[in-house]
Backbone as a chain_set.jsonl record, in Angstrom:
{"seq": "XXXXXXXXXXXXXXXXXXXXXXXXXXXXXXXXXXXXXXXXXXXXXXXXXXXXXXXXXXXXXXXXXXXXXXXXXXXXXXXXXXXXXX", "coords": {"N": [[-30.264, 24.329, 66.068], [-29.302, 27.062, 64.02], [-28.536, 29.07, 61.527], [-25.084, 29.414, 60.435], [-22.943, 32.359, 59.63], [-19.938, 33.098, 57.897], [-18.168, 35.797, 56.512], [-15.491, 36.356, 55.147], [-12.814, 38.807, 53.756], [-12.237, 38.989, 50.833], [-11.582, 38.024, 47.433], [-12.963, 35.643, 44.987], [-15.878, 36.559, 46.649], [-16.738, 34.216, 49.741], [-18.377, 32.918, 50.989], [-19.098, 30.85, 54.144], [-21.745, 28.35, 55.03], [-23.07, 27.167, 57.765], [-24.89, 24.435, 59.7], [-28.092, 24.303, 60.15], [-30.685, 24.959, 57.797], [-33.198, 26.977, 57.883], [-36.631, 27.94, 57.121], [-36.819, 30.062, 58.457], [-34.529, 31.259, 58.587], [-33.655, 32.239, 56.093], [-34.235, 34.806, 55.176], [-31.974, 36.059, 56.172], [-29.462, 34.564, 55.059], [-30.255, 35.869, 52.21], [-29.729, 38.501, 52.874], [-27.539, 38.437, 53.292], [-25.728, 37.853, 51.014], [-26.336, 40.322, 49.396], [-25.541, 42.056, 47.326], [-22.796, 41.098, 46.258], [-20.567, 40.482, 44.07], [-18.892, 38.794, 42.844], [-19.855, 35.226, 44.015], [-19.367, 32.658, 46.437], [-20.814, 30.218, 47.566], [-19.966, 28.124, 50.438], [-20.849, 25.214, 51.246], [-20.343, 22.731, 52.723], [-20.38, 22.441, 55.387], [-23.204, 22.817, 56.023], [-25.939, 20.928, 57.413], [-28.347, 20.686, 56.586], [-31.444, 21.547, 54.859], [-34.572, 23.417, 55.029], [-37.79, 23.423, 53.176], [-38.143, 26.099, 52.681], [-35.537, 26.749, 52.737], [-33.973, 25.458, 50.683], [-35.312, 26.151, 48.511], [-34.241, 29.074, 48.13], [-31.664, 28.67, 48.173], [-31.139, 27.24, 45.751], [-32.461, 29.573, 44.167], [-30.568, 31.212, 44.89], [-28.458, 30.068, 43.183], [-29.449, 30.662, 40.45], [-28.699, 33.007, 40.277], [-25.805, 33.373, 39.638], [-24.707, 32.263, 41.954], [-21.784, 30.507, 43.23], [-21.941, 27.469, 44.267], [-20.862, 25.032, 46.633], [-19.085, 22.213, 48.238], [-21.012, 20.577, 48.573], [-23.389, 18.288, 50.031], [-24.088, 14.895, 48.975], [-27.332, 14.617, 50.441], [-27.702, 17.574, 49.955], [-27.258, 17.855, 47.534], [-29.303, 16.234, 46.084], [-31.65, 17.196, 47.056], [-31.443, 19.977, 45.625], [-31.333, 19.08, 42.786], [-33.316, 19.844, 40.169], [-36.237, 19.309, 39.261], [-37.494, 16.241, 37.774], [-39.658, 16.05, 34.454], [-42.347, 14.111, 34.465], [-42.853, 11.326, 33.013], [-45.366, 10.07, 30.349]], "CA": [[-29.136, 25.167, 65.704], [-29.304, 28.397, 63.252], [-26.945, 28.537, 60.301], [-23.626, 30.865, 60.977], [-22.328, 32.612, 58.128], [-18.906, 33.832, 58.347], [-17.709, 36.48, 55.247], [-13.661, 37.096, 55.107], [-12.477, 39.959, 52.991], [-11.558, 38.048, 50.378], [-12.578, 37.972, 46.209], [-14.47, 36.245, 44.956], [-16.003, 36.213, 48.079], [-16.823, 33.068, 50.267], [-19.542, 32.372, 52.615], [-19.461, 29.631, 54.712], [-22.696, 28.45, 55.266], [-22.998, 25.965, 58.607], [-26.076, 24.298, 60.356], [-29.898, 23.515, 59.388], [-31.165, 25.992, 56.858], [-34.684, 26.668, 58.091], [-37.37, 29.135, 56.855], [-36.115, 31.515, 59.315], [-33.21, 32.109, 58.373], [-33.697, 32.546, 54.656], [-33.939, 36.296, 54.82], [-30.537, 36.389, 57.107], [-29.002, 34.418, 53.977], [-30.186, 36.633, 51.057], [-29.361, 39.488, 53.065], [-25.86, 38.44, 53.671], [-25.174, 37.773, 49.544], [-26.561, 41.214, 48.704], [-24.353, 43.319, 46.917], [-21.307, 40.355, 46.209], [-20.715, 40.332, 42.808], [-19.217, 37.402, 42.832], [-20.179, 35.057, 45.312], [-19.393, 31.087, 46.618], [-21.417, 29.662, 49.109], [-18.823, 27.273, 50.854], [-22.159, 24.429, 51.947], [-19.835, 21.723, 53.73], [-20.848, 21.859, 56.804], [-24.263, 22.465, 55.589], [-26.574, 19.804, 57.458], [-29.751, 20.195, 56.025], [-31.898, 22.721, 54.873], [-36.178, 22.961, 54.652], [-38.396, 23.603, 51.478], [-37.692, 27.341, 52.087], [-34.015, 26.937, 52.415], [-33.539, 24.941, 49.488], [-36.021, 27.862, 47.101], [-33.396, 30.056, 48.781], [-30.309, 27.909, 47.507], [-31.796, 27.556, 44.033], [-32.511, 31.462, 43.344], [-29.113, 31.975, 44.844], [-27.728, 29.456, 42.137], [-30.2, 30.653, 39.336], [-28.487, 34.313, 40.165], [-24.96, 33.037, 39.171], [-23.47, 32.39, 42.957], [-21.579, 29.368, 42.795], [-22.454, 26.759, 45.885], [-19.456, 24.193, 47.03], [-19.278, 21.51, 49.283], [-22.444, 19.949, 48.933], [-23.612, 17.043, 50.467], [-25.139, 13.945, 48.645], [-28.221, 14.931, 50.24], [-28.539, 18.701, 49.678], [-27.19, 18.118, 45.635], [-30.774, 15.806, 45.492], [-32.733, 18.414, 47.539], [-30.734, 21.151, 44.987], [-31.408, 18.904, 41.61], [-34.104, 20.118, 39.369], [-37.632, 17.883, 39.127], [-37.608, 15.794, 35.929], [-40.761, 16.225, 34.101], [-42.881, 12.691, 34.665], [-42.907, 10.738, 31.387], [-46.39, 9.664, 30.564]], "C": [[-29.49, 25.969, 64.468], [-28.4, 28.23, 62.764], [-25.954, 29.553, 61.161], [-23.56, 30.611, 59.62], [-20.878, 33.519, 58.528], [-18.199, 34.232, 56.493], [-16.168, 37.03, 55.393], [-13.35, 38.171, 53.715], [-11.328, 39.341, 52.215], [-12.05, 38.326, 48.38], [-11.774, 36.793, 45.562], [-14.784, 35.576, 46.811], [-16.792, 34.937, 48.271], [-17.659, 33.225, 51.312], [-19.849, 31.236, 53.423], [-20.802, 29.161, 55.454], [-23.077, 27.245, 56.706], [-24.375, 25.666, 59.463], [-27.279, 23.635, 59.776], [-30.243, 25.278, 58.644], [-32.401, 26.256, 56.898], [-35.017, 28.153, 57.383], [-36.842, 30.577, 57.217], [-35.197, 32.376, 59.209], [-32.718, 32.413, 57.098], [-33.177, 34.274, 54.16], [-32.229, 36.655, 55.047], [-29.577, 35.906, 55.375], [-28.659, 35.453, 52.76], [-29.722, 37.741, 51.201], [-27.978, 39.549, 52.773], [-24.989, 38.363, 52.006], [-25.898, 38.765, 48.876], [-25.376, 41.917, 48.816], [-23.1, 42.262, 46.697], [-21.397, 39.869, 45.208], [-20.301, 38.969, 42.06], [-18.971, 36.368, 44.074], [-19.978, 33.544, 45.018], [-19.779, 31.038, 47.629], [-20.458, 28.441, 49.645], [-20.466, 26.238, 51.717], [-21.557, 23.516, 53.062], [-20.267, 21.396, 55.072], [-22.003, 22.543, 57.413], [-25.24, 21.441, 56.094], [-27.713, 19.547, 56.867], [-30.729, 21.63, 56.065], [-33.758, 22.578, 54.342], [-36.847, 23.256, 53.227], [-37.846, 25.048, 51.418], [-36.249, 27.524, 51.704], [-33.48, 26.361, 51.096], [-33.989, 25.919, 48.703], [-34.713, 28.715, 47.455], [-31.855, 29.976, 47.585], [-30.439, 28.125, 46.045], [-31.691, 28.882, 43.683], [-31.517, 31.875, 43.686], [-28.094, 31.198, 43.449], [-28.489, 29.78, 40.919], [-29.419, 32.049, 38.857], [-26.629, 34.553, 39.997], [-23.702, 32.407, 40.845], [-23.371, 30.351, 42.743], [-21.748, 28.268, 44.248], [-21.498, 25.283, 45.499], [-19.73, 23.63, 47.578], [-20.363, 21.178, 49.532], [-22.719, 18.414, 49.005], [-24.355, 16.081, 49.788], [-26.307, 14.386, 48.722], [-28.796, 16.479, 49.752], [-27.924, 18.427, 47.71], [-28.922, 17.535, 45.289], [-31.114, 16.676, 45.92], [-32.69, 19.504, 46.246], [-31.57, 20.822, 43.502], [-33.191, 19.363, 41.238], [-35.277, 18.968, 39.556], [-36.925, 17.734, 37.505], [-39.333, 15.992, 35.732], [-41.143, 14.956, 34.179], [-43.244, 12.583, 33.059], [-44.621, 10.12, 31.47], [-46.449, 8.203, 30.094]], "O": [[-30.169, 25.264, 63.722], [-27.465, 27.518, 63.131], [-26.116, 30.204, 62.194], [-23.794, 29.693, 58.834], [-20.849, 34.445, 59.338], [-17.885, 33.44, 55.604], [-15.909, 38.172, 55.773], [-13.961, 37.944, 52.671], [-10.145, 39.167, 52.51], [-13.092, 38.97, 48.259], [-10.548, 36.713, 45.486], [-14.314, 34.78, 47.625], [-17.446, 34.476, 47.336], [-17.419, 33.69, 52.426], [-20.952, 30.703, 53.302], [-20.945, 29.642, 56.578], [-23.467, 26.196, 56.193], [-24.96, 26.653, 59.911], [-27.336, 22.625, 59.076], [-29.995, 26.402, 59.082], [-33.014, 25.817, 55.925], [-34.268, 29.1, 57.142], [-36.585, 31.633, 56.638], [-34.997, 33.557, 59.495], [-31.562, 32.795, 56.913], [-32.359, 34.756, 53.376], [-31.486, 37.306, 54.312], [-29.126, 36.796, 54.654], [-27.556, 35.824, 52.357], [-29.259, 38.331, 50.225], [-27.367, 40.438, 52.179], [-23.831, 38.757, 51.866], [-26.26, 38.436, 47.746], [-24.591, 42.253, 49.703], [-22.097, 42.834, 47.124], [-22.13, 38.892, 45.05], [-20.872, 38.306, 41.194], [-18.125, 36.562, 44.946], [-20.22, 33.039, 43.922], [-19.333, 31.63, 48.612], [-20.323, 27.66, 48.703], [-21.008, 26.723, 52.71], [-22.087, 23.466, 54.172], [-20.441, 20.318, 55.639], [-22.124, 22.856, 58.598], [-25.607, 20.788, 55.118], [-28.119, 18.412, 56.618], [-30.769, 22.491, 56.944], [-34.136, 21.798, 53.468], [-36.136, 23.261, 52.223], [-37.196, 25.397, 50.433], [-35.797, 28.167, 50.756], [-32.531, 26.904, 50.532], [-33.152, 26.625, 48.142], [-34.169, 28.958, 46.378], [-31.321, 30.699, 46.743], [-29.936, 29.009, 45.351], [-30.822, 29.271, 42.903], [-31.126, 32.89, 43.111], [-27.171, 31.79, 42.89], [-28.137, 28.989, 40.044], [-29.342, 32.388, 37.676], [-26.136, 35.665, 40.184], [-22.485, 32.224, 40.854], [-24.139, 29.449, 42.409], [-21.54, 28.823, 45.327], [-21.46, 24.672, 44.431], [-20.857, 23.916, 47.982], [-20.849, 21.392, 50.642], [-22.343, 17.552, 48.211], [-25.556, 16.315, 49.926], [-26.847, 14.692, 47.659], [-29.927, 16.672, 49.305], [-28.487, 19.056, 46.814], [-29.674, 18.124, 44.512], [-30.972, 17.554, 45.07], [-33.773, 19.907, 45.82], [-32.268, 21.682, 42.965], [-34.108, 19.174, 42.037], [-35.037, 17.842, 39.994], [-36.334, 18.406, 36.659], [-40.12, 16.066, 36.676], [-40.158, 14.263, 33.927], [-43.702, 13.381, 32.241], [-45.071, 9.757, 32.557], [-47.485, 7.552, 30.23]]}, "num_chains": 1, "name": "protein.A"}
């Protein structure tokens, strides 16, 4: 299954993001949150997303959009590395 994104005419605007988040569909993503000044990714029903989809997630949260409804596992996928203590 391929994510769906569904955008309502709404501010700030809302993207519901649903499915597996693969490589593939990274571009479809960034495309869809160009130009939305301010932006919430609605994740909930979110199942799981690959190394690219997560980089994806990240630079969309580094670029101020705010991301909701996240699952146990995508907040670890999401969290930051710690630096290894020596």
């Amino acid at each position: 299954m391929t994510i769906v994104i569904t955008r309502p005419p709404v501010e700030p605007q809302v993207l519901k993001v649903d499915g597996h988040l693969s490589a593939e569909d990274t571009d479809v993503l960034l495309r869809a949150c160009e130009g939305i000044a301010r932006l919430v990714l609605d994740l909930s029903d979110l199942r799981s997303a690959d190394r690219r989809g997560v980089g994806a997630l990240r630079a969309l949260r580094s670029r101020g959009v705010t991301l909701t409804g996240l699952s146990p596992y995508l907040e670890l996928l999401l969290a930051e590395p710690r630096p290894r203590e020596a």
